[in-house]
C-alpha positions in Angstrom: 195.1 96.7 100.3 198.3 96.8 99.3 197.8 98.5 95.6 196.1 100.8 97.7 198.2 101.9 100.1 201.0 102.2 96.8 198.4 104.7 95.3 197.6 106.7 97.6 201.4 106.7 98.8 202.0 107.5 95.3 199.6 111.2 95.3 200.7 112.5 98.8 204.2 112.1 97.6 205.5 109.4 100.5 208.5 107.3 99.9 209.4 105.5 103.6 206.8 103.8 105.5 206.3 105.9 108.4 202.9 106.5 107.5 201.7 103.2 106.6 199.9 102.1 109.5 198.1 105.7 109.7 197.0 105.2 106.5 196.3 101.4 106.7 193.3 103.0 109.2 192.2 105.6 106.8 192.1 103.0 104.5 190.2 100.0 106.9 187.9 103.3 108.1 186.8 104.5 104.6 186.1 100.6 103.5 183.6 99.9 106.4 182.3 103.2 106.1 181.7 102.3 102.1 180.4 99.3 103.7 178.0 100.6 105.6 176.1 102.5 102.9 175.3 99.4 101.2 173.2 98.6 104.1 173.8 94.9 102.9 174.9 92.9 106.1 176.1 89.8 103.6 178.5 91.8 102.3 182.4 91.5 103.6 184.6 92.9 100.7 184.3 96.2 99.3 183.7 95.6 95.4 186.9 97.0 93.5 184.9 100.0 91.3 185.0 101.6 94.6 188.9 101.5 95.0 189.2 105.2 93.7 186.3 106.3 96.6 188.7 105.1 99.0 191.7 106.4 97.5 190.4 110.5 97.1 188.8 109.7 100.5 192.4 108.5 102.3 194.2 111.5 100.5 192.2 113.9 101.8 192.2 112.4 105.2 195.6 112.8 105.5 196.0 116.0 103.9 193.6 117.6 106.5 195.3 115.4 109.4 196.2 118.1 112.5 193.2 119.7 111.4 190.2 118.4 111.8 187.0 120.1 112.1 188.4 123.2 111.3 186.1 125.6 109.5 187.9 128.2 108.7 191.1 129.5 108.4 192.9 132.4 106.8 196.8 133.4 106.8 198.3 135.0 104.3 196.1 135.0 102.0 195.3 131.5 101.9 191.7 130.5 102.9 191.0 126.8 104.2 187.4 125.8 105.3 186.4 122.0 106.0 183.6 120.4 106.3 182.6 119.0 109.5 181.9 115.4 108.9 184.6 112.7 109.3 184.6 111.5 105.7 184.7 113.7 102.9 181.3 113.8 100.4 183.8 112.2 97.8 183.9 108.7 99.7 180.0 108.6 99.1 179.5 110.3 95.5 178.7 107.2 93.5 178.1 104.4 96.5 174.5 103.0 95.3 172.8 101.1 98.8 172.1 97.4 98.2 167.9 97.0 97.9 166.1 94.2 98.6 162.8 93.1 97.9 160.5 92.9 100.5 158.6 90.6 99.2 159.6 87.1 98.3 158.8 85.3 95.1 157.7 82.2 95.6 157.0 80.0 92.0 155.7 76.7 91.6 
């Protein structure tokens, strides 16, 4: 967790620790999320090719923080639009579910 928290500290350009434990969540957050999409109940530990899910994911967590849900917005010539679900579509790009087989081979 903490190579992670390092990285991600790293791209949003944070040098003290006031943000740690904010990010800490994002961090715990996205993993169970990732988690969750495995739909495999066995497993505890998010494997470690997913480290850079949860990294893009955190970032732009934070970056959007104060601003959540917002759809649009336009001031000066900037345009923002966000999506409405809590975790961006980056968190989930390559996540492949665990599958089981229903069936169980018995051999003798």
């Amino acid at each position: 967790m903490d190579e992670l928290l390092a990285k991600i500290k790293r791209k949003l350009k944070i040098s003290d620790t006031n943000s740690d434990l904010l990010l800490t969540d994002y961090i715990g957050d996205c993993s169970q999320e990732i988690l969750n999409r495995f739909n495999n109940p066995s497993m505890l530990i998010v494997p470690t090719r997913y480290n850079g899910n949860i990294v893009n994911a955190v970032v732009e967590l934070y970056s959007k923080s104060g601003a959540e849900g917002e759809i649009a917005h336009n001031e000066n010539g900037v345009n923002r639009t966000y999506v409405t679900t809590e975790y961006p579509k980056i968190l989930y790009s390559n996540i492949v579910p665990f599958v089981g087989s229903p069936i169980k081979v018995i051999t003798i």
